[in-house]
MILO-132223 format. One record per residue: residue in three letters; x, y, z of N, C-alpha, C in turn. Coordinates in steps of 0.05 Angstrom, whole numbers, plus 5000, padded with zeros to 4 digits. Each point is the difference from the previous one (the first is absolute). Layout:
AlaXYZXYZXYZ...
END
This chain:
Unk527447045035497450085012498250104977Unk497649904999498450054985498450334993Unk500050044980499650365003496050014985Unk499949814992496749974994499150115021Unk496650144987499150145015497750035020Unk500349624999498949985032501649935015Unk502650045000502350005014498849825029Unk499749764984500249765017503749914999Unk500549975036502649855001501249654988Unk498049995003499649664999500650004977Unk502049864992499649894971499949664988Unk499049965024499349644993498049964984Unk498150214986498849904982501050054978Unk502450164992501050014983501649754982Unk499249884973500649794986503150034997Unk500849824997503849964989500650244983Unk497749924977500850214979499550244998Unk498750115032499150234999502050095022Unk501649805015502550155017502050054978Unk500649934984502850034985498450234985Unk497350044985500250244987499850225024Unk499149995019499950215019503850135006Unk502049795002502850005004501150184983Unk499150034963499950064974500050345000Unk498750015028497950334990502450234994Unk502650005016502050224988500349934979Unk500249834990501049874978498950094971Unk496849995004498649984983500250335005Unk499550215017499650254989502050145002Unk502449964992503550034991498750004975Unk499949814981499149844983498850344983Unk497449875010497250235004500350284996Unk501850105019500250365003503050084975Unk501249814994501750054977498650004973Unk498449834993497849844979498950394997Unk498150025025497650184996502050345006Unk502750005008501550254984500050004989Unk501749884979499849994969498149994980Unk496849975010498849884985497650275000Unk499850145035498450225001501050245008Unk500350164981500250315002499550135027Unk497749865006498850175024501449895029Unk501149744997501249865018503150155012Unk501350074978502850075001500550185016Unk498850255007499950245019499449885028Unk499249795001497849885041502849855003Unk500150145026502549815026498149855007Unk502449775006498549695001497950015026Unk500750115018496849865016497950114986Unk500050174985497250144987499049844976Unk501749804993499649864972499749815013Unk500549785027500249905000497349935011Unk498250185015497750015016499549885005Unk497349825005498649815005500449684992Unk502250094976499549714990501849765010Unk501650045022500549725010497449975020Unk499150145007497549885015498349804987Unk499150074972498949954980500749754984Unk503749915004500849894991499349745017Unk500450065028499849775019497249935007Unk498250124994496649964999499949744971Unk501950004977500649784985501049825010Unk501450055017501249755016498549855013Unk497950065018498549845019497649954975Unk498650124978499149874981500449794985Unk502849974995499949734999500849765008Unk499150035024499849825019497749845007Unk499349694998498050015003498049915025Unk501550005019499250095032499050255003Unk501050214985499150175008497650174993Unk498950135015496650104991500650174986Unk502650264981499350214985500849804974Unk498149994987499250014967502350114990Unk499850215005502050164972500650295009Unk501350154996502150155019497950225006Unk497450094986499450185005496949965020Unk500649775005496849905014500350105030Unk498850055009498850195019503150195020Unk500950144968502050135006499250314981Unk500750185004500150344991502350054989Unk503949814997501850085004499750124963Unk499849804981499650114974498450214998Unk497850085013499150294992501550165012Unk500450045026502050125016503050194970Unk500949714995502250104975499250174982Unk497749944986499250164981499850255012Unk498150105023499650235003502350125010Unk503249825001502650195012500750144970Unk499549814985501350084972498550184986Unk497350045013498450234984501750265014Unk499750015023500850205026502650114993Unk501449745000503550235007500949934978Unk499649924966501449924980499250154975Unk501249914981498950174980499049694979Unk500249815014498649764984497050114980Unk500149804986497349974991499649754996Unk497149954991499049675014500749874982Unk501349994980501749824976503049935019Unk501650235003501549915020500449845032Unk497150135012499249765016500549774995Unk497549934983499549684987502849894995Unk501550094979503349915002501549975022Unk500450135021501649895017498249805015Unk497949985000499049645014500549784982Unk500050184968499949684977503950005009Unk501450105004503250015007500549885018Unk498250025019500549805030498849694992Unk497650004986499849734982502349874995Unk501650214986502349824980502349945018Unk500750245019501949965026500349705012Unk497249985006498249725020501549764983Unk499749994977500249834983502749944987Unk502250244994502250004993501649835030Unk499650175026501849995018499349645004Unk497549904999499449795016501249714978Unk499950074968502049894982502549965007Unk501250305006503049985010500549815022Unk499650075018499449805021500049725009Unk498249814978499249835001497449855009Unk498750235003496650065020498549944981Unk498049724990498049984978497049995023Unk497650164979498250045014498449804988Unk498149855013498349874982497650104998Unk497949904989498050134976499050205030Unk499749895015497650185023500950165010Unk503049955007501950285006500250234975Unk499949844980500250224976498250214990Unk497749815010497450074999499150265014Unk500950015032499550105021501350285000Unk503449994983501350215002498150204966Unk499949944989499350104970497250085020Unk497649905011498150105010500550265019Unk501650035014501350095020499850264981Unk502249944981501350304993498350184989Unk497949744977497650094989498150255021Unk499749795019498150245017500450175010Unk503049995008501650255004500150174981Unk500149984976500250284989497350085001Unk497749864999497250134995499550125031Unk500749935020500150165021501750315003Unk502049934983501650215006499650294979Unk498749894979499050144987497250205005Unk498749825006498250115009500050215022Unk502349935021499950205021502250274986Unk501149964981501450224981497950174994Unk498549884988498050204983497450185022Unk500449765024498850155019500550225008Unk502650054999500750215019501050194972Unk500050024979499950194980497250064993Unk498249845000496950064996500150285025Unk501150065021499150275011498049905021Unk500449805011498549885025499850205020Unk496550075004500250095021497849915027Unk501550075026497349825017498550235021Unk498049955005498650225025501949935021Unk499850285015501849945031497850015024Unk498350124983497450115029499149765007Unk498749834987499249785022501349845015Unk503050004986501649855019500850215021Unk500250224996500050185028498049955028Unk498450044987496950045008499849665016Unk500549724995500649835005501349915022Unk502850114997502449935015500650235026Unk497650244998500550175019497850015020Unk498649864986496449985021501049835028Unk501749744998501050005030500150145029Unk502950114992502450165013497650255007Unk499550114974497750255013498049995017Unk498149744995498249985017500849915035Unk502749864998501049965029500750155013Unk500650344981500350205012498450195009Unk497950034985497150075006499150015025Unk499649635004499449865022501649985027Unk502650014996501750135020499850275009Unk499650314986499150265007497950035018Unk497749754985497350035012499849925031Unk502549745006500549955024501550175022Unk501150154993501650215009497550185003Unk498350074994498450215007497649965019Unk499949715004497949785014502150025026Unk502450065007500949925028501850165008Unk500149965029501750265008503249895012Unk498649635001503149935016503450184977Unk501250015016502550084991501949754985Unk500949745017500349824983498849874977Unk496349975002500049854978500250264980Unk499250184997500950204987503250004971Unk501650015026502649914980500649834990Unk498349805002500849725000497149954959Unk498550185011497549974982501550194974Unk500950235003502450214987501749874985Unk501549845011501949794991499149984976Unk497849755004499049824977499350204975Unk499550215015498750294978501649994975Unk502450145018502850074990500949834981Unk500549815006501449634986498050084977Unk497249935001498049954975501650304977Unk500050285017499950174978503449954986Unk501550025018502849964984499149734980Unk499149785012499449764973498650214972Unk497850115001498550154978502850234995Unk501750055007502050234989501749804981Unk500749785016502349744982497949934970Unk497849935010498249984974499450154975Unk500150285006499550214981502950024998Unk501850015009502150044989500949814974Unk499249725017500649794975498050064975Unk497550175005498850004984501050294976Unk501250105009500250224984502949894985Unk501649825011502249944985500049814970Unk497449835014499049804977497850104977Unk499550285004498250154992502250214972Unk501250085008503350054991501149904980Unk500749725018500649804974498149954971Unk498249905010497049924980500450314983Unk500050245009500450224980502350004980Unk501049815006502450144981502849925014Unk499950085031502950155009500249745019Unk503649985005500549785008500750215028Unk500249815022499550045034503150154998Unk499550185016503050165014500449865016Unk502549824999501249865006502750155017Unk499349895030503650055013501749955005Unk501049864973502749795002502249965016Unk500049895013502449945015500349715006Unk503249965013500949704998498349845024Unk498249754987498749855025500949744998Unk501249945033499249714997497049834994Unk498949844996497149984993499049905025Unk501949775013499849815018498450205038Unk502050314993499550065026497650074989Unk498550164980496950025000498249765007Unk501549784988497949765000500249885040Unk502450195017500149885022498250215018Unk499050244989498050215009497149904998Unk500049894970497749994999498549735018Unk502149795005498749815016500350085024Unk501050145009499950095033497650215001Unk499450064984497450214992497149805005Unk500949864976497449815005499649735012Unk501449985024500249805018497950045015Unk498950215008497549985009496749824987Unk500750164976498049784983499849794992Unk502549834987500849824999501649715013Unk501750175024502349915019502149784982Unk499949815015502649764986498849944966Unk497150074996499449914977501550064976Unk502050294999500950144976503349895005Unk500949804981502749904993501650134981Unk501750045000502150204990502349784985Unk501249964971500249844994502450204982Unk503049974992501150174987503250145016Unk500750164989502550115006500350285000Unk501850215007499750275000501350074962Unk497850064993501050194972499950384994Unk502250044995500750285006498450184966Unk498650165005500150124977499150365008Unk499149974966499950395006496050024993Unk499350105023496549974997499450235020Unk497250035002498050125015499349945017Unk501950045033499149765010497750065007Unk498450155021498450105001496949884985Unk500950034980498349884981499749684996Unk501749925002500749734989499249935032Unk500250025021499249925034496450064983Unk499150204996496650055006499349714971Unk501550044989498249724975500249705009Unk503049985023499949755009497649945022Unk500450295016497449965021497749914988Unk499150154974497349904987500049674998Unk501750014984499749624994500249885021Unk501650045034499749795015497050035012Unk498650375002497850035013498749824973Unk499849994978498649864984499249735008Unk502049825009500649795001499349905023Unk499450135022499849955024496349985000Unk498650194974497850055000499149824987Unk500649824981499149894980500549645007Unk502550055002502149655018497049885016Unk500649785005498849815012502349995030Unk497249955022500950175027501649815010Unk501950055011502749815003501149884987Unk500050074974502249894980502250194996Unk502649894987502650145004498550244976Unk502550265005500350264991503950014992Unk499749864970502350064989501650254988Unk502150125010501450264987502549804992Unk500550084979503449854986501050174983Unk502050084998501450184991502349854982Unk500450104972501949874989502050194975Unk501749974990501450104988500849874979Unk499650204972500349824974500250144986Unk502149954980500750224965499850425012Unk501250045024500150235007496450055007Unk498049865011497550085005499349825028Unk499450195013498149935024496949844993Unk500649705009497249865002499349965041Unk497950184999499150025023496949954993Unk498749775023498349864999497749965024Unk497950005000498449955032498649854979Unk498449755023499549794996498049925022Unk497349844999498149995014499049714982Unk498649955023497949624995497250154999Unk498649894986496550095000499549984968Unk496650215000498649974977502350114976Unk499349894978502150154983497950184985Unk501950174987498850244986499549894972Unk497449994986498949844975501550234981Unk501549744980501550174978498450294979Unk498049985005498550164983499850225024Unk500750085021500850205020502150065008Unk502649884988501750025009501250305001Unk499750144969501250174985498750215019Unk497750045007497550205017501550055023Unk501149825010499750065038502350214996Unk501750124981502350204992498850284994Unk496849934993498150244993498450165016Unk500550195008498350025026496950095002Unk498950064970496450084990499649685009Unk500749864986498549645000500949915027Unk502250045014500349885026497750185016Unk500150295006497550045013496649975004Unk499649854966497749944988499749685012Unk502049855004499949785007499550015037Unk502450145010499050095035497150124999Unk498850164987497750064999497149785006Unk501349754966498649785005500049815018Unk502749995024500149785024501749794985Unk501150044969501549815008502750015013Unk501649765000502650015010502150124991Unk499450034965501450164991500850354996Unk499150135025499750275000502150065015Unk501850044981502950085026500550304993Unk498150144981500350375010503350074988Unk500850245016501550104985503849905009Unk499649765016503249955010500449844976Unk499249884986501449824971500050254980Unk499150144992500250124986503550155006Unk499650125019502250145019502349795000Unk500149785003501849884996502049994969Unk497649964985500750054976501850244985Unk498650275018501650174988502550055006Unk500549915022502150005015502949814982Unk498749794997501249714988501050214970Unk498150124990500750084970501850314997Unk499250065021501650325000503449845009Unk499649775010503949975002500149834977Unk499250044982500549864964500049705011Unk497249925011500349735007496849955007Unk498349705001497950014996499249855028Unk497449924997499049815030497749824978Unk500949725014498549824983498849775022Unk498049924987498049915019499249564989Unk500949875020499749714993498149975015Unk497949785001498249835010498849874989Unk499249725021498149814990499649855027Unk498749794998498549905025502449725010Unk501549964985502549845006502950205014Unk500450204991502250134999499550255022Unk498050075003499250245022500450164979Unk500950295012499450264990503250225003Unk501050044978502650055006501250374979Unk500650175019499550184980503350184997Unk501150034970502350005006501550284988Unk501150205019501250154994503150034981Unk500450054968501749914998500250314990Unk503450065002501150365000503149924994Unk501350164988502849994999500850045026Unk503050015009501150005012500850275006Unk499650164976501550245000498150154988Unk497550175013498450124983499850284995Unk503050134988500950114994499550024965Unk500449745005500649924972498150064974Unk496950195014498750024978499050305016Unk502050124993499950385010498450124989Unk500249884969498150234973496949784996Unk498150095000497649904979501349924969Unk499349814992501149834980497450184977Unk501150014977498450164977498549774984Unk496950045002497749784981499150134980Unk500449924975499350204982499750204990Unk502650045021500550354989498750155018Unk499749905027498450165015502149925033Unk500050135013500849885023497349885022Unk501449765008498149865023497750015004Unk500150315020497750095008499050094980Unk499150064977498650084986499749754980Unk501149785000498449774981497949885025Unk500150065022498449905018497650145000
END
């Protein structure tokens, strides 16, 4: 099964020579994570799902690149998963962007050693495709390194101010009706709706002060305990069957790990409420859940406009997403992507975002299995975490 990160099932557009390197992928990062022990200092201390992060996603976004049925170019085209990496390795590592760049030029040589061994020859356009691939991957991944050591910071007020003007004003307007009438039923019935809107603005500020948190410095208090993922993902569609009904497909198996659940339920809610908002009206609402190198790839998936690559990185920001809801466009999704994000990164694991107008819109939670596993803030220059941030 394909782990690319528009986690399309289908793999009939996939070329001969891009099923046998897709077959390759343990192979090649066996290969890979021995190569880049030995080779990076900074590597030797990270248990393998933490080293291993993003990059079979990354790896298999090569795969359907070179293919030539298929519409992605080159692994990073209207995909986030390479910046995504960089900014894990700014976050929980003690990398620096020389070591970066090396372990992608290592997966270069991996690609190339393993597919020798093998008997796998690429010709000029496949060769072409993978060397472009990796190329843009590191300039993605770099760049989102330096992002998040540059000391990024975003406004929260307008996306407050944005995402709360709703829920408040329906509550307003509900009080005001309650004071206009004397019946007794519509009364409770008008109360209701009151109630619902203010607990929504309590879930909101809550998410907002967690993602507010994070962006400072401090990673989310997290209440670890053992979850299946599957029963969240079986809440959340019984949750949003009202909005959606048969439209949201569930695609995957039960994977057991150690998370937030709590948390990890409110970031899935976002992406399916995302998706349900944004999707094209009666098209499917994909959730798929998968398991790989000790890391949870959990995924929602929607048909419609795609998000233009030059916005992609924003809709995670919540100053420019509320600046955009401001302007009417489509891209104003406020403070639940953001919130998703912190969530994704406080369990030493990221959320990465695919689209294009062939592939739909696909956004992918990827977390160890065990997120335990990163107890301490990792030390950047002699500083801890929160204070290189």
């Amino acid at each position: 099964m394909t782990l690319a990160s528009d986690q399309e099932p289908d793999s009939s557009r996939l070329s001969d020579t891009a099923k046998r390197m897709e077959a390759l992928r343990d192979a090649v990062f066996a290969t890979w994570e021995a190569c880049v022990r030995e080779q990076l200092l900074p590597a030797r201390a990270l248990q393998h799902p933490l080293l291993i992060d993003t990059l079979p996603v990354f790896y298999d976004n090569i795969v359907e690149s070179i293919s030539p049925d298929h519409p992605r170019s080159s692994a990073v085209d209207g995909s986030t998963v390479a910046g995504e990496h960089g900014g894990e390795r700014a976050r929980l590592t003690s990398y620096d962007h020389a070591a970066l760049i090396e372990e992608y030029q290592l997966l270069r040589w991996a690609i190339f050693e393993v597919a020798y061994r093998e008997g796998l020859v690429f010709d000029h356009d496949e060769t072409h495709a993978i060397h472009t691939s990796i190329d843009l991957g590191i300039r993605e991944a770099v760049q989102a390194f330096f992002l998040v050591h540059s000391g990024f910071r975003e406004g929260f007020a307008a996306a407050l101010t944005h995402d709360l003007r709703g829920p408040l004003a329906a509550t307003i307007t509900a009080l005001e009706l309650i004071l206009l009438t004397d019946d007794l039923a519509k009364i409770k019935s008008v109360a209701s709706r009151a109630l619902a809107n203010s607990a929504r603005m309590g879930t909101m500020l809550d998410e907002l002060l967690h993602t507010m948190a994070f962006h400072g410095g401090q990673r989310m208090q997290l209440a670890l305990a053992e979850v299946d993922i599957m029963d969240v993902v079986a809440e959340v569609r019984a949750e949003a069957s009202a909005a959606c009904g048969a439209r949201l497909r569930v695609i995957g198996h039960p994977v057991q790990g150690v998370w937030d659940r709590d948390a990890l339920k409110r970031a899935l809610e976002n992406l399916v409420t995302n998706a349900v908002k944004y999707g094209n009206p009666g098209t499917p609402i994909t959730v798929k859940v998968d398991e790989v190198h000790g890391r949870l790839v959990l995924t929602v998936h929607n048909e419609g406009e795609p998000i233009p690559p030059e916005e992609q990185e924003c809709v995670f920001r919540m100053y420019e997403r509320a600046q955009s809801a401001q302007q009417g466009t489509a891209q104003g999704r406020g403070i639940g992507l953001p919130y998703v994000r912190a969530v994704a990164e406080s369990h030493a694991g990221s959320v990465g975002l695919d689209s294009s107008a062939e592939l739909g819109t696909t956004f992918v939670i990827d977390i160890p299995l065990d997120s335990r596993l990163v107890a301490a803030p990792p030390v950047l220059d002699g500083r801890p975490d929160d204070a290189g941030r």
